[in-house]
C-alpha positions in Angstrom: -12.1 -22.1 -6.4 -10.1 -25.2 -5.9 -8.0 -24.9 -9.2 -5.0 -23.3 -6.8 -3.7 -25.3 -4.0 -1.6 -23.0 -1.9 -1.5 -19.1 -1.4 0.7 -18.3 0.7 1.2 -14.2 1.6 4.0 -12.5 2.3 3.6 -9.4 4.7 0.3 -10.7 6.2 0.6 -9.1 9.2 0.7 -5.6 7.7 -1.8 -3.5 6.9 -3.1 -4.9 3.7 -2.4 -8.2 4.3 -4.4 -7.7 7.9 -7.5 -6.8 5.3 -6.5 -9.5 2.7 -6.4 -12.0 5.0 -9.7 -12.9 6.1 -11.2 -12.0 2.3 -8.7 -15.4 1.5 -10.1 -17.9 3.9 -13.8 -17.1 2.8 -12.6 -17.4 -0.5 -10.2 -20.8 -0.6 -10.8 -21.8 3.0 -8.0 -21.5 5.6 -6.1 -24.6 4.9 -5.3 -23.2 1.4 -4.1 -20.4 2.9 -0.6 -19.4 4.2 0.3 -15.8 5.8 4.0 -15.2 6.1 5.5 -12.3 8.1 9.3 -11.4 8.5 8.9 -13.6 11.7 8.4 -16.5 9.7 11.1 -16.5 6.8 13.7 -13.5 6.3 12.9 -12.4 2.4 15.9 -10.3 2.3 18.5 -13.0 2.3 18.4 -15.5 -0.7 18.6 -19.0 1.2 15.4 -18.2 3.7 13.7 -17.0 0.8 14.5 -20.6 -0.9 13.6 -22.2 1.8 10.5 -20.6 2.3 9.3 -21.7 -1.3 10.8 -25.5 -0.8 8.8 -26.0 2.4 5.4 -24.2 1.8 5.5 -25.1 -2.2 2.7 -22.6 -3.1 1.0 -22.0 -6.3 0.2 -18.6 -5.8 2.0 -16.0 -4.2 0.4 -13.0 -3.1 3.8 -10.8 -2.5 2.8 -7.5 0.2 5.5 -7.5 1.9 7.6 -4.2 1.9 9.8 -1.6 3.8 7.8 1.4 3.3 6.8 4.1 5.7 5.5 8.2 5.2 7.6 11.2 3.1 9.6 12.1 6.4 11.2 8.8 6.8 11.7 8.2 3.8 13.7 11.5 3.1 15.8 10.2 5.8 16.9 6.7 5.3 16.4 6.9 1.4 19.1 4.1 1.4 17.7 1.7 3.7 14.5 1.9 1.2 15.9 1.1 -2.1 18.1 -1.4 -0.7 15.3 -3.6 1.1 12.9 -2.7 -1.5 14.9 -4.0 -3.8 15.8 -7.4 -2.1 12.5 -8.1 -1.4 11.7 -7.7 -4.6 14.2 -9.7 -6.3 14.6 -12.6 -4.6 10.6 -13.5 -4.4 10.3 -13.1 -8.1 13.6 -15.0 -8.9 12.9 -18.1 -6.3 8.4 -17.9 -7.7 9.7 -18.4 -11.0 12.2 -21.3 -10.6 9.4 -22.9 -8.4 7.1 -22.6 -10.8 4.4 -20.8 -9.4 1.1 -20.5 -11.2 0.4 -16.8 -10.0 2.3 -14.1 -8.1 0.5 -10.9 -7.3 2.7 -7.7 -6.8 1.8 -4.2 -5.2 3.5 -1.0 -5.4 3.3 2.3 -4.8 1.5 5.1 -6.7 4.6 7.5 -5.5 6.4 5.4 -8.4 5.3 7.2 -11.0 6.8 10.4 -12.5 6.9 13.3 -10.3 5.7 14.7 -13.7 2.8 12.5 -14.1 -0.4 14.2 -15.6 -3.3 14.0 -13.7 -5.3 11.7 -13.7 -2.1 9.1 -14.0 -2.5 6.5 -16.2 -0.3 3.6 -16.3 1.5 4.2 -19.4 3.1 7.3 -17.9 4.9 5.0 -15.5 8.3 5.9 -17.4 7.9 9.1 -18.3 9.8 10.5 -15.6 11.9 10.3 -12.0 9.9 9.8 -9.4 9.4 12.5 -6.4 12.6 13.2 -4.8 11.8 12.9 -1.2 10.8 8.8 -1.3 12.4 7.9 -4.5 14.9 4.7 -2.9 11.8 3.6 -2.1 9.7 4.0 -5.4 12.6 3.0 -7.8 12.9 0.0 -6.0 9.2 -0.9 -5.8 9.0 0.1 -9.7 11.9 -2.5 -10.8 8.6 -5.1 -9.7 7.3 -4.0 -13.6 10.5 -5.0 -15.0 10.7 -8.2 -12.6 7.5 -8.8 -14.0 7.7 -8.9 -17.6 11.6 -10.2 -17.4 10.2 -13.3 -15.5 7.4 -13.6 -17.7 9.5 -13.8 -20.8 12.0 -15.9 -19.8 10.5 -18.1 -16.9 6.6 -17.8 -17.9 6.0 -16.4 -14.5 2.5 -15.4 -14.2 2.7 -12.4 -12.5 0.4 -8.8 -12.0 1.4 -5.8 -10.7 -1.1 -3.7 -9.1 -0.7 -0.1 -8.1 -2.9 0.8 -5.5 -3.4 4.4 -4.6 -3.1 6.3 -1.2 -4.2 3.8 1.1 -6.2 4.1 4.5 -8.1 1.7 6.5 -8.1 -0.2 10.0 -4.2 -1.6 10.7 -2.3 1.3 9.1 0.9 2.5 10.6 0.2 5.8 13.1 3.8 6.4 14.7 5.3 9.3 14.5 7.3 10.6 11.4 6.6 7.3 9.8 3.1 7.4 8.8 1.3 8.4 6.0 -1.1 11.5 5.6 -4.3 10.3 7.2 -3.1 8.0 9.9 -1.0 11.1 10.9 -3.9 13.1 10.8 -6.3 11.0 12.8 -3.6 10.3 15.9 -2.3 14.0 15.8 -6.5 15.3 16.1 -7.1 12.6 18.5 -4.0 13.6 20.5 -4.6 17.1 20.5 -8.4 16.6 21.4 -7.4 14.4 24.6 -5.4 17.2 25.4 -7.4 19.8 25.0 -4.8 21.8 22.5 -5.3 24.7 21.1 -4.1 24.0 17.7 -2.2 21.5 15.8 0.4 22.1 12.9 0.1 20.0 9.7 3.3 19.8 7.2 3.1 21.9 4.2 0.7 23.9 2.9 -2.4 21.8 2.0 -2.8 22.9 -1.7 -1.8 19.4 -2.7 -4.6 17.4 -4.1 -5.0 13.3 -3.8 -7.3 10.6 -4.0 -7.5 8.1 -1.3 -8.6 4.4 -1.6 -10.2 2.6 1.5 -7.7 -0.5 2.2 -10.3 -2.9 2.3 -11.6 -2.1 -1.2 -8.1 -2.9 -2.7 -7.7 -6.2 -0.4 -11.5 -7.5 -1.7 -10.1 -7.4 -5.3 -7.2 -9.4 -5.0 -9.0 -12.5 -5.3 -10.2 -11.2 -8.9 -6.7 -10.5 -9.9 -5.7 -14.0 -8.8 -7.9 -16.0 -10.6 -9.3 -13.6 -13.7 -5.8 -11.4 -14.8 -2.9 -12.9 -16.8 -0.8 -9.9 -17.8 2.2 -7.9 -16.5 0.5 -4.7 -17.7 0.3 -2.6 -14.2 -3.4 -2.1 -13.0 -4.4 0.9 -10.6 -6.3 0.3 -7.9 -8.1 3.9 -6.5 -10.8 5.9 -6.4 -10.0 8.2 -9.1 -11.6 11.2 -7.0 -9.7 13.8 -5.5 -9.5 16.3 -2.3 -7.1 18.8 -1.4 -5.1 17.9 1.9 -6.6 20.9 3.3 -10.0 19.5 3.0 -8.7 16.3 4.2 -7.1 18.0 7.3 -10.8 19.6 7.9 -13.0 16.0 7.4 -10.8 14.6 9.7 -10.2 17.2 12.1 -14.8 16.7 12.1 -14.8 13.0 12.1 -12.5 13.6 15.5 -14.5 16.4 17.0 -10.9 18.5 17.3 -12.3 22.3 18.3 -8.7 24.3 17.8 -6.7 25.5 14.9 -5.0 23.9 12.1 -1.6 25.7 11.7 0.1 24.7 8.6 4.1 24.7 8.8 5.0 25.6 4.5 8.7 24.9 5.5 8.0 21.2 5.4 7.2 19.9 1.9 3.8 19.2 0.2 5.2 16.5 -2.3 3.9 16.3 -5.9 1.0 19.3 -6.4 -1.8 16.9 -7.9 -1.8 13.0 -7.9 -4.9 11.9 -9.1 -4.9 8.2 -10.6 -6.5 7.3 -13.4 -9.4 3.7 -13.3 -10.1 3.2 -16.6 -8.3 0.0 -16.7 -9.7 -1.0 -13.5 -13.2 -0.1 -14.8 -12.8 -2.0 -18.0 -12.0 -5.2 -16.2 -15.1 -4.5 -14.4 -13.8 -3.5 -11.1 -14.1 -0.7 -8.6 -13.6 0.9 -5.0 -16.6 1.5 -4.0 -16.2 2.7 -0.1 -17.1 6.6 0.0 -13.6 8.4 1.8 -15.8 10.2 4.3 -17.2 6.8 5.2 -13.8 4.9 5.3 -12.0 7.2 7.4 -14.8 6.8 9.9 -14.3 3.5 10.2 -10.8 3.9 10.7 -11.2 6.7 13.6 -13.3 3.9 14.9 -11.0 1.2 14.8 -8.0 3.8 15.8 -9.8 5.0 18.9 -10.8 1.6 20.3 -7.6 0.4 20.1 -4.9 3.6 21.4 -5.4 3.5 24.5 -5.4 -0.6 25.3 -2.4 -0.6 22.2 -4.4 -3.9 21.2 -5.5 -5.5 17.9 -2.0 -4.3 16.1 -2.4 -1.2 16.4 1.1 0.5 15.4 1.5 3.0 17.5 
């Protein structure tokens, strides 16, 4: 435990870094741990990002910060994402490696991988394809982090993983509108509509699309695994492996809520890729797994959500 110094994370103050956070300082103690938000040090331009590594001189980097957000938005300022993204991206892994950092943890999307992918995806189908139209700035951006990886790694020695965690929920997510991701939208657009007393509420697409889900909490206990047990800039998924149709999806939550009226859905909007199932055998073979049911998760999360929409406290995104 005290064979690194420093961690310092970047994005802390978004929604995985709000669940990595605290897993840190019970792990290394909160003087060996730093959390970094664009408040702090702009990681888009190269001399802040410089500067950031100069004055906090950490020995592991734990890199979350991104510019992400749900399909709609990122249909609509595709540019914005693969220029950020990319940036981001970049100049962490250039200025870790001249800095010599003893480990740098990486996360990307699962929306990187082919819009052809087989299900279940397995990381070696990571170039197999384009990615899905709609967010692809976005997930060729967050996909050069392999190359990144293994480029630093060769030339520099940069210890660095990439880890792919699936569709992520939990406490902290983002719930505005036409920004969020499938179950934050769900849960405020059931809540909304229950407060309301609506009679029905209108989902994009038509449902048939199957996913798995992984409870954000799950991903964030593992890090500290990743940090001190995996040396390799082979790409790792991070999921459930288990899948449910966004119709059933729409209907657990629409329960969890206690929503009474109709769920319309509107097929002009699109459904995204049909079936994206990951595949955790790697994850399994290291001897790792999620183990929060989704049922379970998403319960918690309504929890959280409700306690804190109304009062807007506890970073709630609203």
């Amino acid at each position: 435990m005290v064979k690194f110094k420093h961690i310092v994370v970047t994005g802390s103050s978004g929604f995985l870094g709000r669940h990595l956070i605290p897993i840190l300082h019970e792990r290394y103690g909160k003087e060996r741990v730093t959390g970094l938000s664009s408040k702090d040090y702009d990681l888009m331009d190269p001399v802040q990002v410089r500067k950031m590594f100069d004055e906090l001189q950490p020995d592991v980097v734990v890199h979350l910060a991104a510019y992400s957000g749900g399909i709609g938005v990122n249909r609509d300022y595709p540019a914005d994402f693969y220029y950020r993204n990319t940036l981001l991206t970049a100049l962490v892994f250039d200025e870790a490696a001249k800095h010599k950092v003893k480990k740098l943890i990486y996360t990307m999307g699962g929306c990187s991988y082919p819009a052809n992918a087989t299900s279940p995806i397995d990381e070696g189908q990571m170039w197999n394809g384009f990615p899905q139209l709609e967010s692809a700035g976005y997930s060729v951006a967050k996909k050069l982090g392999i190359v990144a990886s293994q480029s630093y790694r060769k030339q520099y020695g940069l210890n660095s993983v990439v880890l792919i965690p699936g569709n992520m929920y939990g406490e902290y997510d983002n719930f505005r509108n036409n920004e969020s991701h499938v179950v934050p939208a769900m849960i405020r657009k059931y809540y909304e509509a229950k407060r309301d007393n609506l009679e029905q509420v209108v989902m994009w697409g038509t449902g048939s699309p199957k996913r798995d889900f992984v409870y954000a909490g799950d991903v964030a206990a593992l890090i500290p695994r990743f940090i001190e047990e995996y040396d390799s800039s082979n790409p790792v998924n991070i999921s459930t492996g288990t899948e449910i149709s966004i119709h059933e999806l729409a209907e657990m939550i629409k329960g969890l809520i206690g929503f009474e009226g109709q769920i319309v859905w509107d097929a002009t909007k699109p459904d995204g890729q049909m079936v994206k199932i990951f595949d955790v055998k790697k994850l399994s073979s290291l001897g790792m797994s999620c183990l929060t049911e989704l049922k379970s998760g998403i319960d918690k999360t309504i929890r959280w959500f409700v306690k804190n929409y109304e009062t807007k406290s506890d970073g709630i995104r609203l």
